[in-house]
C-alpha positions as CSV (number, residue, x, y, z in Angstrom):
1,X,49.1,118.0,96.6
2,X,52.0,118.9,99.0
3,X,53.6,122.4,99.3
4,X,56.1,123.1,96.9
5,X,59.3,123.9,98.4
6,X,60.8,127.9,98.4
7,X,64.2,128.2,97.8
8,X,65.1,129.4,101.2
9,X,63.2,126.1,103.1
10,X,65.8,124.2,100.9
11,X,68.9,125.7,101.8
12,X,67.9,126.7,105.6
13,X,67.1,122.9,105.5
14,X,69.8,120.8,108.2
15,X,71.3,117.3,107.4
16,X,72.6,114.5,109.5
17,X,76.2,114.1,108.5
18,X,78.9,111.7,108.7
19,X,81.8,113.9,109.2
20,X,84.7,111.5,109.3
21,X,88.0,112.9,108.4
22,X,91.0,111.6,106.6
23,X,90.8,109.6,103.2
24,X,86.9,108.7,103.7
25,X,86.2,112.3,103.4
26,X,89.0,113.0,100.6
27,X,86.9,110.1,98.7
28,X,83.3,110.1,100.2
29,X,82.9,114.0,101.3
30,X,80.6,113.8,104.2
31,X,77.7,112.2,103.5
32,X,74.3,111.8,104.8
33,X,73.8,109.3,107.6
34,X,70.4,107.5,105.8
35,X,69.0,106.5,102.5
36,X,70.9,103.6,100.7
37,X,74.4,103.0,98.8
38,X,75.8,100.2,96.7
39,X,79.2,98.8,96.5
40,X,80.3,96.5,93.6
41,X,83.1,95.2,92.7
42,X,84.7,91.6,91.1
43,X,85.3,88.9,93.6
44,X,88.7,89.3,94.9
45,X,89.3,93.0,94.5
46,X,89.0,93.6,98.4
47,X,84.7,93.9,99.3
48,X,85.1,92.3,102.1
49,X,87.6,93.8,103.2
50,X,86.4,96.9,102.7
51,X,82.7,97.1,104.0
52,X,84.6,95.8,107.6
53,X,86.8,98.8,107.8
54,X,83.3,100.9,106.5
55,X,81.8,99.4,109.5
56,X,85.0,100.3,112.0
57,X,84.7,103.9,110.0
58,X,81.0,104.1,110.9
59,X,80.9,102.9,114.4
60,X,81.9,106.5,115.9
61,X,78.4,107.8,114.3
62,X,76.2,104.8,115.6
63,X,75.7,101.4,115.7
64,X,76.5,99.4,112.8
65,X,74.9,95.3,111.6
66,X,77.0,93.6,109.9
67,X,74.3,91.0,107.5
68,X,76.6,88.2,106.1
69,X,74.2,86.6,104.3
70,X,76.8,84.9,102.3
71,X,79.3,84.1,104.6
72,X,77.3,84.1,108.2
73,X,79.3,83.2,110.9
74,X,81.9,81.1,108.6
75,X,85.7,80.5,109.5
76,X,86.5,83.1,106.8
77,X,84.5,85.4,108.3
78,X,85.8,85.4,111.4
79,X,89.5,85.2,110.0
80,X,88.3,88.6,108.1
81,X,87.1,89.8,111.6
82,X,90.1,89.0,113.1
83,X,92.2,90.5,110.2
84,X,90.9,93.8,109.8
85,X,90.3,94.0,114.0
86,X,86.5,94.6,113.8
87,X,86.3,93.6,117.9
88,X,88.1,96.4,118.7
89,X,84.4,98.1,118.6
90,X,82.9,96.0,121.2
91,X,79.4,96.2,120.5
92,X,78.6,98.9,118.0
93,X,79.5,96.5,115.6
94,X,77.2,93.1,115.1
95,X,77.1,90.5,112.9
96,X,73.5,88.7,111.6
97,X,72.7,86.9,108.8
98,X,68.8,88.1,108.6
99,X,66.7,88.6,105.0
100,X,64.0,91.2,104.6
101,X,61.5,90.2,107.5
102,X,63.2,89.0,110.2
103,X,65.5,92.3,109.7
104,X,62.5,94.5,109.8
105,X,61.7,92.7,113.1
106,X,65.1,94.0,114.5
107,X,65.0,97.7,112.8
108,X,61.1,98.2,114.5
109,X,63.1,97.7,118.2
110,X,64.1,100.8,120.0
111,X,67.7,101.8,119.8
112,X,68.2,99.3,116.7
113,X,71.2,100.4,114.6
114,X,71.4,102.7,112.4
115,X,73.5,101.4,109.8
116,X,72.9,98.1,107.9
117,X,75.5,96.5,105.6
118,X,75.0,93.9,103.5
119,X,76.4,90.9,101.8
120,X,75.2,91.0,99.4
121,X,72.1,92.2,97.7
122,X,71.6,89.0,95.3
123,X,71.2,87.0,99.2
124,X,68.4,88.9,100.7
125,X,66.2,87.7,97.6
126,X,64.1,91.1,97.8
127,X,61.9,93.0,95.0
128,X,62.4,96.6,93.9
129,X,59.4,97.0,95.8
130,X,60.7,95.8,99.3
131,X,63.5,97.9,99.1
132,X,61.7,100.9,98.6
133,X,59.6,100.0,101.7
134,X,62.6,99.6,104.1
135,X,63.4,103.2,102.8
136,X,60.5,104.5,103.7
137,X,59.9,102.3,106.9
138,X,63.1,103.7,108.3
139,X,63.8,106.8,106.5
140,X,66.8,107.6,109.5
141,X,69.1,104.7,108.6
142,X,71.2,104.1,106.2
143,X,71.1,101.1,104.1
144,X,74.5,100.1,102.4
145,X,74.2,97.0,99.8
146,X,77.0,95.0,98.3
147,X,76.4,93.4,94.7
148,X,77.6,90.4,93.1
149,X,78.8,90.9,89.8
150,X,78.8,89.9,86.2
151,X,81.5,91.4,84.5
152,X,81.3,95.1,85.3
153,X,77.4,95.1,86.0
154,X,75.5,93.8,89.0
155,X,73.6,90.6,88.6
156,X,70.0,90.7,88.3
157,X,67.7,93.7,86.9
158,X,66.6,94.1,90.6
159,X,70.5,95.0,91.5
160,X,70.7,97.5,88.9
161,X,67.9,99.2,89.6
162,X,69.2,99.4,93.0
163,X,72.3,101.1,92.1
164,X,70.6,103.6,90.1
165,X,68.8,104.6,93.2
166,X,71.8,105.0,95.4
167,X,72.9,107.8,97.0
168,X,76.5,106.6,97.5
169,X,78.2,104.4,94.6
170,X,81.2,102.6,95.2
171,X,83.4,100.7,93.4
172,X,86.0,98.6,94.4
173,X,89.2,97.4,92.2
174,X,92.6,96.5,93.3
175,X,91.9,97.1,96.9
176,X,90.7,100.5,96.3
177,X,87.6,102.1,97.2
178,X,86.0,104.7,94.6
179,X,83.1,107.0,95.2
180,X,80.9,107.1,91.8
181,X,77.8,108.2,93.2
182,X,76.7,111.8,94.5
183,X,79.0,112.1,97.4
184,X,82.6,113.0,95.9
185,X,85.8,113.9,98.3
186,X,88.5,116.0,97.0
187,X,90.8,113.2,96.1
188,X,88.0,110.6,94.9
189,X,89.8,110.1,91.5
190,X,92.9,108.8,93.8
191,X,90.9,106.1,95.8
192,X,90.6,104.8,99.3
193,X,93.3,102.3,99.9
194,X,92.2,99.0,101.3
195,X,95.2,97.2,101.9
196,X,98.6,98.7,100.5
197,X,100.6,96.0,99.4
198,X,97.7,94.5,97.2
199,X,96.7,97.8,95.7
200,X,100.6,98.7,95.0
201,X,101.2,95.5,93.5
202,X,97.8,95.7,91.5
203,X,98.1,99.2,90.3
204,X,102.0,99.5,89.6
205,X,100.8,96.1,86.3
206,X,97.2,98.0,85.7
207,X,99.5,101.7,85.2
């Protein structure tokens, strides 16, 4: 049986933060830099779009993969690259298309990054089970998951059961970002903008 914990070991305890600044801390506060979040979303709303500028928004607190499984290194990909001017962070940004074992492979090297994103869950093809063991396998990275969707819910019981683990939940509409998990910024009910003229034009018919 392990020692319970006293209320000053909890709050003497020390987290590593991501303490960006600006609207990802007005929506996302400053959360911690491991464990696992989900981002979901219907197809067109600005994912993409967002989890490249999560990456550039990342990169200043390590090195970031990039695991298009669905896209890999397509023409669209690399017109999204291009778009949202991931190159501009040389190397801490890199783009795979690995599932579950040949990822673990590159997570067990030295100096392997320390942020994962990727797209999307339903690609990997990965049990409940799996996921847990990455957790726990490399309990100082941070695992972020995108989800394909059915209406408003993720497909697959697999995916939901992800979500409900999440630390981080985000969802994106109208190229907007919202925080729905345990991290909330000041101004979460407001939204991360993705991309202005979309999320004006979307918002100003939705309102």
């Amino acid at each position: 049986m392990r020692k319970a914990i006293s209320s000053t070991d909890l709050l003497s305890k020390k987290y590593d933060l991501i303490t960006w600044d600006g609207e990802w801390f007005d929506n996302f506060d400053a959360p911690e830099a491991s464990g696992s979040w989900f981002i979901s979303g219907n197809s067109g709303n600005g994912k993409t779009s967002f989890m490249l500028e999560l990456a550039k928004a990342l990169s200043p607190f390590g090195n970031v993969l990039f695991n298009s499984l669905e896209e890999g290194m397509s023409r669209t990909m690399q017109e999204a690259w291009k778009r949202h001017n991931v190159a501009d962070c040389g190397r801490k940004i890199q783009l795979i298309k690995e599932k579950y074992e040949e990822l673990r492979i590159r997570l067990k090297k030295r100096k392997s990054p320390r942020f994962i994103i990727t797209d999307s869950w339903q690609y990997t093809g990965m049990t409940f089970e799996q996921y847990l063991s990455l957790k726990k396998e490399f309990p100082d990275k941070l695992f972020i998951w995108n989800s394909q969707m059915f209406g408003n819910k993720p497909i697959g019981q697999t995916a939901v059961r992800v979500q409900f683990d999440a630390d981080l939940k985000i969802w994106v509409e109208g190229f907007k970002a919202f925080s729905k998990g345990r991290y909330i910024g000041k101004f979460y009910a407001e939204g991360l903008t993705i991309w202005e003229e979309g999320a004006q034009k979307y918002w100003s018919k939705t309102g």
